[in-house]
NUKEVO-635700 format. One record per residue: residue number from 0; residue in one letter; chain; x, y, z of N, C-alpha, C, CB in turn. Coordinates in pm, whole numbers. Glycine has a CB too. Layout:
NUKEVO-635700
ROBA num residu chaine    n_u    n_v    n_w   ca_u   ca_v   ca_w    c_u    c_v    c_w   cb_u   cb_v   cb_w
ROBA NUM      A      A      X      Y      Z      X      Y      Z      X      Y      Z      X      Y      Z
...
This chain:
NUKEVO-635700
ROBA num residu chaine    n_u    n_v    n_w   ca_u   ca_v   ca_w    c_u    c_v    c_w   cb_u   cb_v   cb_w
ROBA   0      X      A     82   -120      0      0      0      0     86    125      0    -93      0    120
ROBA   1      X      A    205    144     89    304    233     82    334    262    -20    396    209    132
ROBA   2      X      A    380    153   -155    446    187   -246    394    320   -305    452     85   -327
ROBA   3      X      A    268    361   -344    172    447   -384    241    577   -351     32    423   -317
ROBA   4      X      A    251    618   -203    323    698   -155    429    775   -143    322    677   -118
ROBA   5      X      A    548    693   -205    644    720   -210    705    870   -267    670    624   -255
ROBA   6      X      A    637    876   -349    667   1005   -430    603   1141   -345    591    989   -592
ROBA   7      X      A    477   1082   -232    455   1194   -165    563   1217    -69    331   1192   -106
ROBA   8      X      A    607   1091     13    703   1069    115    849   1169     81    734    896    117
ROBA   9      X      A    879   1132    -87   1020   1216    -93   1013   1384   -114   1109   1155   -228
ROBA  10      X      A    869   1406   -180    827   1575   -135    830   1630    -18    702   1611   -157
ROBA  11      X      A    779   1544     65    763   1577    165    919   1633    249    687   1467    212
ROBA  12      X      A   1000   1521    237   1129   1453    347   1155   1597    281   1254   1271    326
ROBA  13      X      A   1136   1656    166   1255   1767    101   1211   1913    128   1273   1754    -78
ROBA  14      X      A   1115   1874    229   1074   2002    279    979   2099    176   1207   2074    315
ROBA  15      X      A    885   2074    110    818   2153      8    715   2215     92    759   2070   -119
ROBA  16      X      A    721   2324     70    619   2420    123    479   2430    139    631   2502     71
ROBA  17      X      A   -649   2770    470   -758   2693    507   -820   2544    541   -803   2724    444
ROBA  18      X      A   -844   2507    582   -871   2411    623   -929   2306    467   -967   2452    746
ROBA  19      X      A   -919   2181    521   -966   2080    384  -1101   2038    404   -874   1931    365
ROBA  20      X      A  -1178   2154    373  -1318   2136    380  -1362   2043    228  -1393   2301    394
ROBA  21      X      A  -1340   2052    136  -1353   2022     50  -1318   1888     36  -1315   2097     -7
ROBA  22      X      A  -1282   1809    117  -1215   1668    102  -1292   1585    207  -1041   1669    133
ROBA  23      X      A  -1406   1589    168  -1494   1511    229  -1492   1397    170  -1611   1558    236
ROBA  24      X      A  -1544   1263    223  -1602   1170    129  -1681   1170      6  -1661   1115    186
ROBA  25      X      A  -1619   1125   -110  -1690   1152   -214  -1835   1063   -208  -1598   1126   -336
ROBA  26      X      A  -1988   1113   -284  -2051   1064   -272  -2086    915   -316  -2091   1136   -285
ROBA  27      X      A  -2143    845   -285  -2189    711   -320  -2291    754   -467  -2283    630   -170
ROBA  28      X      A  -2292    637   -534  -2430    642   -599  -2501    547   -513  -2436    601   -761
ROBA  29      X      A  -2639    641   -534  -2777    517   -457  -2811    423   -523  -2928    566   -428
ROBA  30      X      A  -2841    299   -474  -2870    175   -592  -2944    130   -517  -2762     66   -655
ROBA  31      X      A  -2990     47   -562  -3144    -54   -473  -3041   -172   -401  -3306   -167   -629
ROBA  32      X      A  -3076   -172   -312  -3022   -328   -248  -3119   -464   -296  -3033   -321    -53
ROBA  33      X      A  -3026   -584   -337  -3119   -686   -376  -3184   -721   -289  -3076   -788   -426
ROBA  34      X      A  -3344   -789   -279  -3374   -832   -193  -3348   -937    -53  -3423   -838   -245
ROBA  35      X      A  -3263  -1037   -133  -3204  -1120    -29  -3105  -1028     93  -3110  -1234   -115
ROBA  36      X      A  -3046   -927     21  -2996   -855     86  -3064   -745    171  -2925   -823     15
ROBA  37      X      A  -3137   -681    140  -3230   -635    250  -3276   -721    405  -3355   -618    170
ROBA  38      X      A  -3286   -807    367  -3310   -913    486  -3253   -949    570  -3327  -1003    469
ROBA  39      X      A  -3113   -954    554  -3000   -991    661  -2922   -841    709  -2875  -1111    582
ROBA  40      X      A  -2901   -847    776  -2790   -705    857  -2688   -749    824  -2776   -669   1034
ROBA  41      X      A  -2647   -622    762  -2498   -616    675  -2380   -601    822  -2489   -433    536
ROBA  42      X      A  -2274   -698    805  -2182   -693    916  -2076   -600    907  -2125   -814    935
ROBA  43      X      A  -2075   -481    993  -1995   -408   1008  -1819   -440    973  -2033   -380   1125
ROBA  44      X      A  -1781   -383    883  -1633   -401    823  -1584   -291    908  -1606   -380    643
ROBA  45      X      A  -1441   -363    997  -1347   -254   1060  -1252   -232    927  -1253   -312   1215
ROBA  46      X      A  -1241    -51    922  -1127    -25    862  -1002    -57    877  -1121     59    860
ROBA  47      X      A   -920    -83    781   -790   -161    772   -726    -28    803   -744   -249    620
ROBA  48      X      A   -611    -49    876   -528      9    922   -386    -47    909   -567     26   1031
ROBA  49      X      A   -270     52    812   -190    -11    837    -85     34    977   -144    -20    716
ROBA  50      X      A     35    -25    970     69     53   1150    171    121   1166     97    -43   1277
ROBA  51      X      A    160    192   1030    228    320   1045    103    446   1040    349    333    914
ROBA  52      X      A    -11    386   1049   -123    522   1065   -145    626   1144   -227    495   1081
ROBA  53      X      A    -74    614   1285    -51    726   1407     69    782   1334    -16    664   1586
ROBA  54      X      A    155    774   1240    257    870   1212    173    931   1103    411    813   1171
ROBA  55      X      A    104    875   1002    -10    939    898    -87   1044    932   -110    848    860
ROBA  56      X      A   -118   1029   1064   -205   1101   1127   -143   1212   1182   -271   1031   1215
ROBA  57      X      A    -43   1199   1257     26   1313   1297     93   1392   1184    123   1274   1393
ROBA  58      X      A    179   1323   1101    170   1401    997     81   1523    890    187   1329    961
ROBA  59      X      A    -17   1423    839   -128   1538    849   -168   1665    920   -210   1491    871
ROBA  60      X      A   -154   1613   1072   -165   1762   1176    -76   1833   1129   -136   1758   1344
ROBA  61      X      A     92   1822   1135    162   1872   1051    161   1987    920    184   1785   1027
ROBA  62      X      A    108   1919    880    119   1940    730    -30   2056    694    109   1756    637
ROBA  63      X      A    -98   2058    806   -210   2116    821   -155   2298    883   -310   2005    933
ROBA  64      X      A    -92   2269    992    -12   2367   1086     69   2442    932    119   2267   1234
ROBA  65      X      A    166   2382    913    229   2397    821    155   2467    685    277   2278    809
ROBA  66      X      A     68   2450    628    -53   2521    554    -55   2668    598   -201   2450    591
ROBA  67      X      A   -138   2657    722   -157   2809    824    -42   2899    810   -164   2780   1001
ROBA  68      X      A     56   2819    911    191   2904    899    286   2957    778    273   2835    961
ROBA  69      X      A    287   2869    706    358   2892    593    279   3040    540    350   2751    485
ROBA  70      X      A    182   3028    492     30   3164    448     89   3248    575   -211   3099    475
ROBA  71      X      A     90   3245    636    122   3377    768    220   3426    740    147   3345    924
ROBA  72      X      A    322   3357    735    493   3449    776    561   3456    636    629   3342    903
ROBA  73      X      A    493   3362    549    640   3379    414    491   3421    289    784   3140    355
ROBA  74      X      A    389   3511    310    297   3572    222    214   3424    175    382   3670     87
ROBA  75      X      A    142   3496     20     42   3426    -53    113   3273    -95     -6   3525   -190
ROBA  76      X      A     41   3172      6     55   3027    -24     71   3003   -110    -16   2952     -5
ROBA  77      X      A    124   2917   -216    129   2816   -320     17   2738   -306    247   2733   -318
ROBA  78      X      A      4   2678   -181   -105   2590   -196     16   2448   -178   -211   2616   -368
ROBA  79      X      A    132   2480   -159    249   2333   -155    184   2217    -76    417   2368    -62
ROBA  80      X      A    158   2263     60    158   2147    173     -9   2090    107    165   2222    386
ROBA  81      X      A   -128   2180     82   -215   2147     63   -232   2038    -21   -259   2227     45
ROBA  82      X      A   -188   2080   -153   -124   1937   -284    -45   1824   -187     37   2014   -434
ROBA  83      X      A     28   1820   -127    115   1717    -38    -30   1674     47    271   1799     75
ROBA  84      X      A    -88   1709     89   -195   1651    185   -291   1540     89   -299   1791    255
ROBA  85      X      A   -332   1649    -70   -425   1568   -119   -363   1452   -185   -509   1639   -204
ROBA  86      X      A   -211   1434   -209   -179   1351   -278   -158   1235   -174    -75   1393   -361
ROBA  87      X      A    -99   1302    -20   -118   1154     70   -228   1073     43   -135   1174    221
ROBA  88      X      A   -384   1158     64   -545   1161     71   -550   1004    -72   -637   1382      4
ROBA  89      X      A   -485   1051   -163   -512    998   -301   -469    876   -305   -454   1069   -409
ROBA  90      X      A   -325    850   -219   -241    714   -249   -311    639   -125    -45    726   -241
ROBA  91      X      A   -310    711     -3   -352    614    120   -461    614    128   -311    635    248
ROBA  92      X      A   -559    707    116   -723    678    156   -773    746     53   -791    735    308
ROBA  93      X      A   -867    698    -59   -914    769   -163  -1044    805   -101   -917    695   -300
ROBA  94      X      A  -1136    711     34  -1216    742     58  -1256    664    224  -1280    731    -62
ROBA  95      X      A  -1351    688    284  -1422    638    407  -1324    669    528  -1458    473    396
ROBA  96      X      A  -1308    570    659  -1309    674    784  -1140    676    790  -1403    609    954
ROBA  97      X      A  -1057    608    751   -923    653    716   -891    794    649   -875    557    630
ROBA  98      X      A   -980    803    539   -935    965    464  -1006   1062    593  -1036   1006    258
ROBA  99      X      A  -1100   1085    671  -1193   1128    724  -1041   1155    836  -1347   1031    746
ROBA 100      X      A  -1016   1031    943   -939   1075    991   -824   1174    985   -927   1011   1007
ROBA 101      X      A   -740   1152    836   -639   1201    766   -674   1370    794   -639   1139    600
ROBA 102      X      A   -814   1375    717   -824   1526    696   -855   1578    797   -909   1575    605
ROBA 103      X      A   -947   1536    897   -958   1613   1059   -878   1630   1095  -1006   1570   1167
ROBA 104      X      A   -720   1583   1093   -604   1582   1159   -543   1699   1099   -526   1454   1150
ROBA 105      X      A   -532   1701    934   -531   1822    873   -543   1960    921   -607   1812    804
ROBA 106      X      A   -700   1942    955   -728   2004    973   -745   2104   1097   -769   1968    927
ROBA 107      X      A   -723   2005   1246   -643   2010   1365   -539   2124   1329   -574   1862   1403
ROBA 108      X      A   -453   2039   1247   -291   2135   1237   -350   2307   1232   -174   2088   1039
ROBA 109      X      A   -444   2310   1158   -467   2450   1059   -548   2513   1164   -559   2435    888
ROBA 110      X      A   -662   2453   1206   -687   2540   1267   -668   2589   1422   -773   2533   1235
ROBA 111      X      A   -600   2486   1478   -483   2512   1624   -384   2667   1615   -337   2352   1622
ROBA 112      X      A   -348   2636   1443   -272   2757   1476   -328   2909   1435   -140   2737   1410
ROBA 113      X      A   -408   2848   1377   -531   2969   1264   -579   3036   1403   -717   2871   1140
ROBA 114      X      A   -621   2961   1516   -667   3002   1659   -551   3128   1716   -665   2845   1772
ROBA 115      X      A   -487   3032   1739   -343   3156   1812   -285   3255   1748   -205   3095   1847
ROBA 116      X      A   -286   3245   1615   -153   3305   1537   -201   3441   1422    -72   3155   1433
ROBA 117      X      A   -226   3540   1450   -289   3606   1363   -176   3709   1272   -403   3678   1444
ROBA 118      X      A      3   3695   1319     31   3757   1221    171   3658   1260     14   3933   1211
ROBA 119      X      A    264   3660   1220    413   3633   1194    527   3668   1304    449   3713   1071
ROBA 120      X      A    516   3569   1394    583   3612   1538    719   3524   1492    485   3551   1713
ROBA 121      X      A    852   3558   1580    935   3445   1592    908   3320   1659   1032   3483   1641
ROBA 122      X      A    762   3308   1753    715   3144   1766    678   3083   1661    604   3115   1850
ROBA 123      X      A    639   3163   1578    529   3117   1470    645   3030   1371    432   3275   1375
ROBA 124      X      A    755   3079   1295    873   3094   1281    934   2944   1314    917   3212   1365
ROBA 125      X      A    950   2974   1454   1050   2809   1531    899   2726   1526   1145   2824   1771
ROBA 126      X      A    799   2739   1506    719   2656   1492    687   2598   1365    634   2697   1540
ROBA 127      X      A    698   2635   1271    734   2617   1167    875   2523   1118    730   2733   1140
ROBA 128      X      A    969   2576   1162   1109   2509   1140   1103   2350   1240   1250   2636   1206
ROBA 129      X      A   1028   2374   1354   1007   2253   1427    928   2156   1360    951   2279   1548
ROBA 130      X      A    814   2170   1327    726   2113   1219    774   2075   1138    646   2173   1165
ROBA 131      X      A    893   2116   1015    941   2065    916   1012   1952    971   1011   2154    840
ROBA 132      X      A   1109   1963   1084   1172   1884   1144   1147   1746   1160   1180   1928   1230
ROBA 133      X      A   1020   1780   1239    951   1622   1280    841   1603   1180    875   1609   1450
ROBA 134      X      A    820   1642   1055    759   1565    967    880   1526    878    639   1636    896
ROBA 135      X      A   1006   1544    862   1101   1489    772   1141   1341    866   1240   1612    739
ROBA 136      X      A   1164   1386   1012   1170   1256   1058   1062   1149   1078   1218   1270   1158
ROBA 137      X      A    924   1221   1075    822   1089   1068    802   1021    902    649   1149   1128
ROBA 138      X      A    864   1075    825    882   1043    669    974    941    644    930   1161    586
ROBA 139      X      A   1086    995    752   1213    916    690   1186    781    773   1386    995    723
ROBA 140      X      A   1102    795    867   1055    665    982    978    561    880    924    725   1132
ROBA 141      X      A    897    621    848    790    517    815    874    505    661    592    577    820
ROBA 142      X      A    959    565    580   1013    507    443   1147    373    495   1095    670    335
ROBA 143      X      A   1198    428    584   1300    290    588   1207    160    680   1479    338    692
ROBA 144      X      A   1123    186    766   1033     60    756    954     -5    670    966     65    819
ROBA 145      X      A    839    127    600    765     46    523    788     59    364    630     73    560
ROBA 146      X      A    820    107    332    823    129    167    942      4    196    876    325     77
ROBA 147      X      A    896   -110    -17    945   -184    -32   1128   -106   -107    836   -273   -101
């Protein structure tokens, strides 16, 4: 499943520069359920998880913070980290409560600091440089474990 990733993983490690409202679950189409199937209760499927997903997750917060801050202190975003978020979104969870998690976490990052931070302080700054830090090392973690 990693393999997919990889190309986000080495953007990322190399340091590339609002919230992800827009990255909701895409919709279903409605279809009729067959009858036999109406009849029995459908058994709840746990989402697969692989177990590097608490670094996925924190990452995201990351990469969310990183969004905010970056737009604050160094002017008009690119939009860098945002593309890096949707392309994680794309390789690891295209959809259901894995992507859901991904982007709340996202979205955590963004708006934690969107809360505190209304112009370009030197915390804002070492918070930023700290952030890059420990998302290059949760990158370089999960690439020498899991990527083939």
């Amino acid at each position: 499943m990693l393999r997919r990733t990889a190309p986000f993983l080495v953007a990322a490690a190399l340091g590339l520069a609002g919230p992800v409202d827009a990255w909701s679950q895409p919709a279903r189409p409605q279809t009729a359920a067959p009858p036999s199937a109406a009849a029995q209760p459908a058994a709840p499927q746990a989402p697969l998880q692989a177990p590097y997903d608490p670094q996925l997750i924190r990452l995201a917060e990351i990469m969310g913070a990183l969004h905010y801050l970056r737009t604050l202190c160094d002017g008009p975003e690119t939009g860098a980290w945002r593309r890096e978020m949707q392309a994680l979104l794309d390789a690891e969870a295209p959809g259901g409560d894995r992507r859901e998690r991904l982007v709340q976490s996202f979205n955590h990052g963004y708006s934690g600091f969107e809360r505190t931070y209304r112009t370009c302080t030197p915390a804002a700054r070492l918070a930023t440089r700290r952030f890059v830090e420990e998302g290059r090392r949760i990158v370089v973690d999960i690439s020498s474990r899991f990527v083939n």
